[in-house]
C-alpha positions in Angstrom: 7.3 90.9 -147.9 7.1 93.5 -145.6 10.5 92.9 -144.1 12.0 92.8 -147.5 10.7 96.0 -148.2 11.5 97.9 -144.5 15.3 96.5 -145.5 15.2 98.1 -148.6 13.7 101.3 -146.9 16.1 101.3 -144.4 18.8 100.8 -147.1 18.0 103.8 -149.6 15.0 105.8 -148.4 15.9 106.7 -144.3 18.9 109.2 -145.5 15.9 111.5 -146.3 12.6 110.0 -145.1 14.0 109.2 -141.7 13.7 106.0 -139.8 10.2 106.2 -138.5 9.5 107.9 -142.4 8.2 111.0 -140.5 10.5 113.1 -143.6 12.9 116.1 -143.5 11.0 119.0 -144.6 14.3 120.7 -144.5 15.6 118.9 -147.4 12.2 117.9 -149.0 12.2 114.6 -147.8 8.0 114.5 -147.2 6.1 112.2 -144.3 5.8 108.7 -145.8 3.1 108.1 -142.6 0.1 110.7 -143.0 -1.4 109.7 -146.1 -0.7 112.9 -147.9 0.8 112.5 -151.1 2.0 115.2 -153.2 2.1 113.0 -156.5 -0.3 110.2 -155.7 -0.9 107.2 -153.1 -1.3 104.5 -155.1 1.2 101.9 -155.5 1.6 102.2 -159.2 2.3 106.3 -158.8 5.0 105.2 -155.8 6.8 103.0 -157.6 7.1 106.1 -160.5 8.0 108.0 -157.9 10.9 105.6 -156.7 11.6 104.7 -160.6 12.2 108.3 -162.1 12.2 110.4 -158.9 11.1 114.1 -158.2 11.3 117.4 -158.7 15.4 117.0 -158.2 15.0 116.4 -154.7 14.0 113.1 -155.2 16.9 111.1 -156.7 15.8 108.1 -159.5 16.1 104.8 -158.5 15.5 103.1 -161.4 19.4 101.9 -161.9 19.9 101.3 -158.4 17.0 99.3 -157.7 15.1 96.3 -159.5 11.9 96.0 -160.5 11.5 93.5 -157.8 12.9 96.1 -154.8 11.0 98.9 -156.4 8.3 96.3 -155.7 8.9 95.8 -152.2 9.7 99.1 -151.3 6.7 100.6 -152.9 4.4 98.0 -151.1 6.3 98.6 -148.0 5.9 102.9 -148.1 2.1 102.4 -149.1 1.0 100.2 -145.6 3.1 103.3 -143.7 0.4 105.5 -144.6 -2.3 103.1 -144.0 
């Protein structure tokens, strides 16, 4: 699962978040890694983010993804900050 997830990362999150998901403050992108959320941790409130997005920086993925990436990606960005 965690590979899935990392592939799915690395297919629509790194633009932003950066490979090691450290973020670009300069375009909003925030750390993935230091356990500081700015809209909650849990895996329910990353997978809204990922679903509807943020703030207009943080583009909806909803459409692009399936419930089953959204899954695997979520899973995958909560053990970063663990």
């Amino acid at each position: 699962l965690v590979a899935a997830g990392e592939k799915h990362y690395r297919t629509y999150c790194v633009a932003c978040h950066g490979p090691e998901a450290k973020g670009n403050i300069a375009m909003g992108a925030p750390n993935l890694t230091n356990g500081i959320w700015l809209y909650g941790g849990n895996e329910e409130q990353i997978a809204h983010s990922l679903r509807i997005g943020r703030n207009g920086q943080m583009p909806a993925f909803e459409n692009t993804l399936s419930e089953d990436k959204i899954h695997l990606v979520t899973a995958y960005i909560y053990g970063l900050s663990k």
